[in-house]
VONUDO-48686 format. One record per residue (C-alpha): y, z, x; residue in three letters; residue number from 0. Coordinates in steps of 0.2 Angstrom, whole numbers. Layout:
N
+-------+-------+-------+-----+-----+
|    py |    pz |    px |   r |   k |
+-------+-------+-------+-----+-----+
|     Y |     Z |     X | Ala | NUM |
...
+-------+-------+-------+-----+-----+
***
This chain:
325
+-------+-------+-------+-----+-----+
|    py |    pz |    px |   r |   k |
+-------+-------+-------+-----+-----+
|    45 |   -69 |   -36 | Unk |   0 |
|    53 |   -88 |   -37 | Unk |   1 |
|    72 |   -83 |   -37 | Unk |   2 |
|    82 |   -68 |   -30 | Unk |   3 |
|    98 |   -67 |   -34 | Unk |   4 |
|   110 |   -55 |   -23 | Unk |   5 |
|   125 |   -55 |   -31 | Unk |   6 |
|   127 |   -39 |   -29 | Unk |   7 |
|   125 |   -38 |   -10 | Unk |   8 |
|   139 |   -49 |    -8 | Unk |   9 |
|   149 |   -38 |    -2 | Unk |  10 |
|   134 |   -30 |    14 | Unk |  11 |
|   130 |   -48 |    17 | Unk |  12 |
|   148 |   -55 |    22 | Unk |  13 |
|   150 |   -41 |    32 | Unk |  14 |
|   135 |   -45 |    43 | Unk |  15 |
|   139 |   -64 |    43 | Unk |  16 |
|   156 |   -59 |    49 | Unk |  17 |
|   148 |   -50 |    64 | Unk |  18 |
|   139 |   -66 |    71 | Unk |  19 |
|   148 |   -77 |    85 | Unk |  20 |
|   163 |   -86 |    76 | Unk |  21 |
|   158 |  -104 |    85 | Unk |  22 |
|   140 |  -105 |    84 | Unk |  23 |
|   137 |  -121 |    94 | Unk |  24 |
|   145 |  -116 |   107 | Unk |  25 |
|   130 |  -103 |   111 | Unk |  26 |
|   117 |  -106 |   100 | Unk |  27 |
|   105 |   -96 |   109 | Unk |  28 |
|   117 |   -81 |   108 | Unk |  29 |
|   121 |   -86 |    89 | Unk |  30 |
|   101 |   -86 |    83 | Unk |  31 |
|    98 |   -68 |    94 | Unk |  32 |
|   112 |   -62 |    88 | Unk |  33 |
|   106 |   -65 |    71 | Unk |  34 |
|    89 |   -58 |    75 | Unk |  35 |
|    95 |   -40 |    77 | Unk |  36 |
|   108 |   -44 |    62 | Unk |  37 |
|    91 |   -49 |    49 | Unk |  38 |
|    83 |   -30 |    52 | Unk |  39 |
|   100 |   -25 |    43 | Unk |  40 |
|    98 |   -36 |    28 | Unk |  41 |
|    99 |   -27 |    12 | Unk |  42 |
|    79 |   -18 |     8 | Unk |  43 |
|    76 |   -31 |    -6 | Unk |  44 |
|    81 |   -47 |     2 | Unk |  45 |
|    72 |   -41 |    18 | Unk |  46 |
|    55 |   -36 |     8 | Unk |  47 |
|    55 |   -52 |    -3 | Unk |  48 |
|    60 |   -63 |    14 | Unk |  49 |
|    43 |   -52 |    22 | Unk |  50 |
|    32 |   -53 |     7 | Unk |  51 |
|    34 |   -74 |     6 | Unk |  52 |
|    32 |   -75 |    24 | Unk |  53 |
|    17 |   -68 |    25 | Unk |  54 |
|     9 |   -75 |     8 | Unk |  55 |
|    20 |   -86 |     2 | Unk |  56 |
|    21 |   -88 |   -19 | Unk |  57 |
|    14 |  -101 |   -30 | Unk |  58 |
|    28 |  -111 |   -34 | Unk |  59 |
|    31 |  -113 |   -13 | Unk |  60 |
|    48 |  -109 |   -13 | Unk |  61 |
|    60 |   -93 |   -13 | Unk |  62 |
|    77 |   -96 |   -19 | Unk |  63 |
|    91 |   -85 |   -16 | Unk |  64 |
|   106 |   -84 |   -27 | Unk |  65 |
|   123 |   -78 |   -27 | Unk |  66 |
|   125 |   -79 |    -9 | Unk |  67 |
|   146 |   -77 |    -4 | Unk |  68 |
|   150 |   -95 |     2 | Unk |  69 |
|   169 |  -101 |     3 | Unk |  70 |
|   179 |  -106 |    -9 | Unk |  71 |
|   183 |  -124 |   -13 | Unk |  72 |
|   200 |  -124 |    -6 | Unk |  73 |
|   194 |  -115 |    10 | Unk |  74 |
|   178 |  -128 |    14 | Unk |  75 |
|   182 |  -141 |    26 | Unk |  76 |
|   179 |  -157 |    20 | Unk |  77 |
|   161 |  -164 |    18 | Unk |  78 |
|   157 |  -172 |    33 | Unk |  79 |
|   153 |  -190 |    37 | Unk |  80 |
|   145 |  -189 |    56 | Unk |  81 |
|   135 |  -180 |    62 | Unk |  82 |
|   130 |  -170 |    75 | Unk |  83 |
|   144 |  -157 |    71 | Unk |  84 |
|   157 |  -157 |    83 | Unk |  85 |
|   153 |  -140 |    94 | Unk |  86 |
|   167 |  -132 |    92 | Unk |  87 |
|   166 |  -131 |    72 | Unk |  88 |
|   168 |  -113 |    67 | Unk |  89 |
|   155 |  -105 |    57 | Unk |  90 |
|   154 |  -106 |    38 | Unk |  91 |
|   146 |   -92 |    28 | Unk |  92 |
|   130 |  -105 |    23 | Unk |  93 |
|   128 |  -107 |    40 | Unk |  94 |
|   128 |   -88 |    45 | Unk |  95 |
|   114 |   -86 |    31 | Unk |  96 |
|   101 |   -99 |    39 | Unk |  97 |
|   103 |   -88 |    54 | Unk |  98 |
|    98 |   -72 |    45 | Unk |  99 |
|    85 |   -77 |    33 | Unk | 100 |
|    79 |   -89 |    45 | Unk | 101 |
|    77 |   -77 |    59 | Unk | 102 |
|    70 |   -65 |    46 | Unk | 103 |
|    55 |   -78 |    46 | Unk | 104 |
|    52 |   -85 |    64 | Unk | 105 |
|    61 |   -97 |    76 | Unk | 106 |
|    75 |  -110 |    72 | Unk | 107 |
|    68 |  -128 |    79 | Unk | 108 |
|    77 |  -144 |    84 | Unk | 109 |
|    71 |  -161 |    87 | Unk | 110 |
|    73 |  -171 |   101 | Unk | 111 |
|    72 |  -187 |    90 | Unk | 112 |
|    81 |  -182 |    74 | Unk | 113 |
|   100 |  -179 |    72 | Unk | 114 |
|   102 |  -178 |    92 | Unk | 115 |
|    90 |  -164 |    93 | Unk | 116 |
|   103 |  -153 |    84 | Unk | 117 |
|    96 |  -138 |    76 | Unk | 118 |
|   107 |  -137 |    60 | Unk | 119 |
|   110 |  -151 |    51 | Unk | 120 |
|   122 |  -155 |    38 | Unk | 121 |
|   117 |  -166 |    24 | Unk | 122 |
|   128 |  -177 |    16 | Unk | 123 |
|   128 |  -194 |     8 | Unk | 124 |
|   130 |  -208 |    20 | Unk | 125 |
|   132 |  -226 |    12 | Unk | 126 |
|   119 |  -238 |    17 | Unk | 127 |
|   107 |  -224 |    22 | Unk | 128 |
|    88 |  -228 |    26 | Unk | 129 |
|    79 |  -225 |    10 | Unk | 130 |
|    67 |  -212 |    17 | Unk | 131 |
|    84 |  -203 |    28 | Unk | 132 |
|    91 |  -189 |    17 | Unk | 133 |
|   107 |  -197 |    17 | Unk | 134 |
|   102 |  -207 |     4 | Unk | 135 |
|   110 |  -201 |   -13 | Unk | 136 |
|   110 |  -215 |   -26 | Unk | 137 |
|    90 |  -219 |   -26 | Unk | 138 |
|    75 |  -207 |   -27 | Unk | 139 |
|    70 |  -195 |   -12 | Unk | 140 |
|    50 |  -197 |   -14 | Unk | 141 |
|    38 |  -182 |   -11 | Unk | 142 |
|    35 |  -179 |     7 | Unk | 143 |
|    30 |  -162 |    15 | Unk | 144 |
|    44 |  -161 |    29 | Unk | 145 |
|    35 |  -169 |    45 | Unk | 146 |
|    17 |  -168 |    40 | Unk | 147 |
|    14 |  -182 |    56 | Unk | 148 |
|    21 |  -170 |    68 | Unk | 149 |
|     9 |  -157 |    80 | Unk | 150 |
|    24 |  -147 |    79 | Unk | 151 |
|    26 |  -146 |    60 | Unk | 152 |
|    40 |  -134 |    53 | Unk | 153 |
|    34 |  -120 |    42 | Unk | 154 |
|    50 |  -116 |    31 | Unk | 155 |
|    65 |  -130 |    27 | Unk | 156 |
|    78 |  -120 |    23 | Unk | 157 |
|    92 |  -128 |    13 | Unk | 158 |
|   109 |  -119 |    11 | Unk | 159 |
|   123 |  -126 |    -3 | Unk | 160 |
|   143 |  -125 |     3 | Unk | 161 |
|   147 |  -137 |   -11 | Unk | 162 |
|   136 |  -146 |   -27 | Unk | 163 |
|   139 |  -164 |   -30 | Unk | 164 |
|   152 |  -169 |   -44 | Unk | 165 |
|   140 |  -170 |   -59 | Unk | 166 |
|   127 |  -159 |   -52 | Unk | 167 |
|   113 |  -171 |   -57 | Unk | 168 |
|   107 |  -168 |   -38 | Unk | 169 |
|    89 |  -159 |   -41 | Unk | 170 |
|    78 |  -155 |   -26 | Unk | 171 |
|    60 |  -155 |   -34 | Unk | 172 |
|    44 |  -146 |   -27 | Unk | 173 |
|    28 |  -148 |   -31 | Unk | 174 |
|    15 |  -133 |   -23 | Unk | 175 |
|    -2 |  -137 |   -19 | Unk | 176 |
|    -7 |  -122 |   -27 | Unk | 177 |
|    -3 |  -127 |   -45 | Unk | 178 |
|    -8 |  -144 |   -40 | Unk | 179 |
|   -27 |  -142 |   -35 | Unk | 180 |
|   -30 |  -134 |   -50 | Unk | 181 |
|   -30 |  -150 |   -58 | Unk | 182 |
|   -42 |  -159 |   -49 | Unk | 183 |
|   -59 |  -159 |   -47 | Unk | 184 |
|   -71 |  -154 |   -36 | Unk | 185 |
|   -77 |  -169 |   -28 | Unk | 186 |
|   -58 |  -175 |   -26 | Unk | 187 |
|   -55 |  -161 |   -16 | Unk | 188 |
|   -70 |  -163 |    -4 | Unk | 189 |
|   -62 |  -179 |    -3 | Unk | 190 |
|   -44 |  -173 |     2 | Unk | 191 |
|   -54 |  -159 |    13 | Unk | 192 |
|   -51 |  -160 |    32 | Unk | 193 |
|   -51 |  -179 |    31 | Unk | 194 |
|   -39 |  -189 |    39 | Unk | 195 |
|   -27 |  -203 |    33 | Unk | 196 |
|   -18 |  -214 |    44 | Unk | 197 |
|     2 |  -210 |    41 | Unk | 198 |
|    17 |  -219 |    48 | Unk | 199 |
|    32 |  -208 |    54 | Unk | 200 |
|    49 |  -207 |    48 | Unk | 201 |
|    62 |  -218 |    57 | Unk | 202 |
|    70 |  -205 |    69 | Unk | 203 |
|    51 |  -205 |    78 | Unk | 204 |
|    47 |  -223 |    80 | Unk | 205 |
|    55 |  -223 |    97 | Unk | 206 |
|    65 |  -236 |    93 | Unk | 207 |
|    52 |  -249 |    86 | Unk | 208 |
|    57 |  -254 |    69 | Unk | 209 |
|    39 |  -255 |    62 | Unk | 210 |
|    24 |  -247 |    73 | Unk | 211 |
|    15 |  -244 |    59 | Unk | 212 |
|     5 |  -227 |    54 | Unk | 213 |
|     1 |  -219 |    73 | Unk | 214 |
|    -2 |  -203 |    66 | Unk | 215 |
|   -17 |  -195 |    56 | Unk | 216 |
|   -13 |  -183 |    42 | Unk | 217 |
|   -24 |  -172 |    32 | Unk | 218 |
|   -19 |  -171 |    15 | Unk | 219 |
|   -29 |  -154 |    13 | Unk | 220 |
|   -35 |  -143 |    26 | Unk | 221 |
|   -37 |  -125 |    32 | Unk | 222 |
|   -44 |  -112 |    18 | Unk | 223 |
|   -56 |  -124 |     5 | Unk | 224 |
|   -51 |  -108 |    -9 | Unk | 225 |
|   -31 |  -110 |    -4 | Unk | 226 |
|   -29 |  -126 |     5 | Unk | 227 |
|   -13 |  -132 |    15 | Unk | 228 |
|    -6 |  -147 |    11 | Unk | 229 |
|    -1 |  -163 |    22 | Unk | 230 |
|     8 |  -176 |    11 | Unk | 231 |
|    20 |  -190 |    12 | Unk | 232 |
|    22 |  -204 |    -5 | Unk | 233 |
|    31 |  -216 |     8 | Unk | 234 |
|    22 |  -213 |    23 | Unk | 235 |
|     4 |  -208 |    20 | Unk | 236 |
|    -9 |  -224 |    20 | Unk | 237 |
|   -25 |  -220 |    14 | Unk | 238 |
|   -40 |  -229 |    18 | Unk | 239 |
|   -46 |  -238 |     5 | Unk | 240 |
|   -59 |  -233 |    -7 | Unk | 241 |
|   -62 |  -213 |   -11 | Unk | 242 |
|   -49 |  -209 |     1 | Unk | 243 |
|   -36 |  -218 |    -9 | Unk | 244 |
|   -43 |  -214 |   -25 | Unk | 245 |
|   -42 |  -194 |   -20 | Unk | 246 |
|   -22 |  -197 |   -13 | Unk | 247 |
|   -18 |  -205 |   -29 | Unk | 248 |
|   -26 |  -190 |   -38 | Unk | 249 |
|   -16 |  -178 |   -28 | Unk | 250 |
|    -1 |  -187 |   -31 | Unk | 251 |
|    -2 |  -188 |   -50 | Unk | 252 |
|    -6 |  -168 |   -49 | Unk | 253 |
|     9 |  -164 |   -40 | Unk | 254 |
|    19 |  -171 |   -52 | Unk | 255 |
|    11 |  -165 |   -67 | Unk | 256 |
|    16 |  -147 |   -55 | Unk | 257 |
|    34 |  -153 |   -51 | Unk | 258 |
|    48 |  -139 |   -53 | Unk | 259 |
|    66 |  -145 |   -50 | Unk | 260 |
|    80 |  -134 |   -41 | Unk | 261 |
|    98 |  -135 |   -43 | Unk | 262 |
|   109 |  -130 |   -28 | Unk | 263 |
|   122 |  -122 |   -32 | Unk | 264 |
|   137 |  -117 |   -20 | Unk | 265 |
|   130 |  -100 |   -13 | Unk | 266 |
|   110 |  -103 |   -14 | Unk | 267 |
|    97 |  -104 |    -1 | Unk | 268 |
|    80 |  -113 |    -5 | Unk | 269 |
|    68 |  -107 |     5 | Unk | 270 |
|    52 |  -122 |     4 | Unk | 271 |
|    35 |  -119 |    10 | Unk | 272 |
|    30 |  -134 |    21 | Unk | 273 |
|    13 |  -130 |    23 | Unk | 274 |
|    10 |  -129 |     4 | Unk | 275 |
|    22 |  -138 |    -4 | Unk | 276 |
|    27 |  -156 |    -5 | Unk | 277 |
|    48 |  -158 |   -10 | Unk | 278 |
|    59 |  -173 |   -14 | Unk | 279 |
|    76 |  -174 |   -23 | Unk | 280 |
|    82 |  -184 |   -37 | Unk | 281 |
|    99 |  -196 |   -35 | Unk | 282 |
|   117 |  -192 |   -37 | Unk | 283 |
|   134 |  -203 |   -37 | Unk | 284 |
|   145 |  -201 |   -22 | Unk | 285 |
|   165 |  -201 |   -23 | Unk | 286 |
|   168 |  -202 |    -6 | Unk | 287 |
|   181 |  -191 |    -8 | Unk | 288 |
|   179 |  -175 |     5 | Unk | 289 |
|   171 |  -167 |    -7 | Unk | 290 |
|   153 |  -174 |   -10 | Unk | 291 |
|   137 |  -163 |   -12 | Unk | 292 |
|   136 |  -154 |     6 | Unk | 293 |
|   121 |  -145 |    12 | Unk | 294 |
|   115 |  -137 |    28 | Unk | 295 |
|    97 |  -138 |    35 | Unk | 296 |
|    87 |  -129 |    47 | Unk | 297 |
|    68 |  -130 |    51 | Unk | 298 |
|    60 |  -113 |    56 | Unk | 299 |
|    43 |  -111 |    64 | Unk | 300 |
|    31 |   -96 |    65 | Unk | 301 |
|    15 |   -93 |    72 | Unk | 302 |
|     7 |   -97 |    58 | Unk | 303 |
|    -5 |  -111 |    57 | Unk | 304 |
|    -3 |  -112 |    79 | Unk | 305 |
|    17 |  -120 |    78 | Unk | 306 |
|    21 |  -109 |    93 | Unk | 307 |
|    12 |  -108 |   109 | Unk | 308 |
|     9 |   -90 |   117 | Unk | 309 |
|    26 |   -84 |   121 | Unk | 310 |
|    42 |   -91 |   128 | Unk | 311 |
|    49 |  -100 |   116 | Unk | 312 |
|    65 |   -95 |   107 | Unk | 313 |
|    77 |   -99 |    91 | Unk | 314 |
|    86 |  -113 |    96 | Unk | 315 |
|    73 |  -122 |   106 | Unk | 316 |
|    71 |  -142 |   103 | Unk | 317 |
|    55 |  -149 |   103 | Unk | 318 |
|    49 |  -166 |   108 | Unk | 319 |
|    38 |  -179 |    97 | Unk | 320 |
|    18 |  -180 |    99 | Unk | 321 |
|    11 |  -187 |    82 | Unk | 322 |
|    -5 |  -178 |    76 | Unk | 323 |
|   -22 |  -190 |    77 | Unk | 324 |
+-------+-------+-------+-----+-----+
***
């Protein structure tokens, strides 16, 4: 199952999102256990599908749910423009429902480096954004597998839509290495197979250094040779020349031969596998009016693939930056 759509628990859900703590930032910890015991409530086909993709994931590496109850136009506060949020910002319905489904699947994680170490992000267009910050809107957000440099890599990016852009030509596409190895053949993916490739990071981790150039290593595919992971970044990765190269280029052109494209629309929750998935979104034209497109963000970590160590860490926790090698 791709898309789930729960219309018809509209009703169960916004009574469970109406029990959480009304000022989530001012207790986050509280908030996201609070929303722990909340998830074992969740209607029996949400909380199956939520289990079953958990656990195995799908082969189009996402789950989308639809039909979620977010608030009216005329009751959203206006898109934002800074960020963090201030702490004192009550909660909205999208953000009640990254707490459930994301504690449905593991731990909510912040960054030290990113957004101010905030765990919920709003994400908005911002003129004169950095090209690879998803603040951009009017160019291209190129393929990247949400912090594929990062030891402590997020499992799940959750995105939540309180409000579409104007056209809705905003399209977040996906591209799942399950399709996509299909394509190529066997001596490309010995290639991609537990080798490295040097990869620089995204701005928020250069520590203040405008170009440090690729400190990280990333390997494109790793783990199970018949159901591979994927670490891949179009900006950031910089093969080695040669067969590396020549095997990233395949793996590119696959994933878009594989590429699906999502449209968010006010009440949805798309659910990405970053392990096996690669996303980017396509651009849009900002008003600059209040009411631009307006989504919320949250990374989630499980003990899968060894994200968390043994024990003590909870929802709500922010980690700091140690590039892979």
């Amino acid at each position: 199952m791709t898309t789930l759509d729960v219309t018809r628990y509209r009703e169960d859900l916004l009574a469970l999102a109406t029990q959480l703590p009304a000022v989530p930032r001012l207790d986050l910890y509280g908030f996201l256990e609070a929303a722990h015991k909340l998830s074992q409530q969740l209607p029996y086909e949400i909380s199956d599908t939520l289990d079953a993709f958990n656990q195995g994931g799908n082969e189009d590496g996402y789950l989308l749910l639809r039909g979620l109850p977010v608030e009216a136009e005329e009751d959203l506060p206006v898109t934002p423009s800074a960020t963090p949020a201030p702490v004192d910002r009550e909660r909205l319905n999208m953000e009640a429902f990254l707490a459930l489904v994301g504690r449905r699947l593991g731990l909510h994680t912040g960054y030290a480096e990113l957004r101010s170490g905030s765990v919920y992000h709003d994400v908005y267009p911002s003129p004169g954004a950095h090209h690879l910050s998803s603040e951009t809107s009017e160019t291209l957000l190129e393929f990247h597998t949400e912090m594929a440099y990062h030891t402590l890599q997020p499992n799940y990016v959750l995105l939540a839509c309180s409000r579409a852009d104007h056209e809705r030509r905003a399209r977040t596409l996906v591209a799942s290495v399950r399709k996509a190895v299909r394509l190529l053949d066997e001596e490309t993916i010995d290639a991609l197979h537990g080798t490295k490739q040097p990869c620089e990071v995204d701005v928020a981790f250069r520590g203040g250094v405008e170009d440090p150039g690729a400190i990280a290593n990333v390997t494109p595919l790793y783990g199970p040779k018949d159901d591979p992971l994927l670490g891949y970044d179009r900006e950031l990765l910089k093969p080695r020349e040669g067969a590396g190269a020549e095997a990233v280029a395949k793996l590119s052109a696959s994933l878009d031969e594989v590429t699906e494209a999502v449209s968010l629309e006010p009440g949805d929750l798309l659910i990405v596998d970053n392990f096996r998935t690669t996303h980017a979104r396509t651009p849009f034209s900002p008003r600059w009016d209040g009411k631009d497109r307006w989504l919320h963000r949250v990374y989630i970590r499980t003990n899968s693939g060894g994200q968390l160590p043994t024990g003590g860490e909870r929802a709500g926790d922010v980690v700091t930056f140690t590039p892979r090698r």
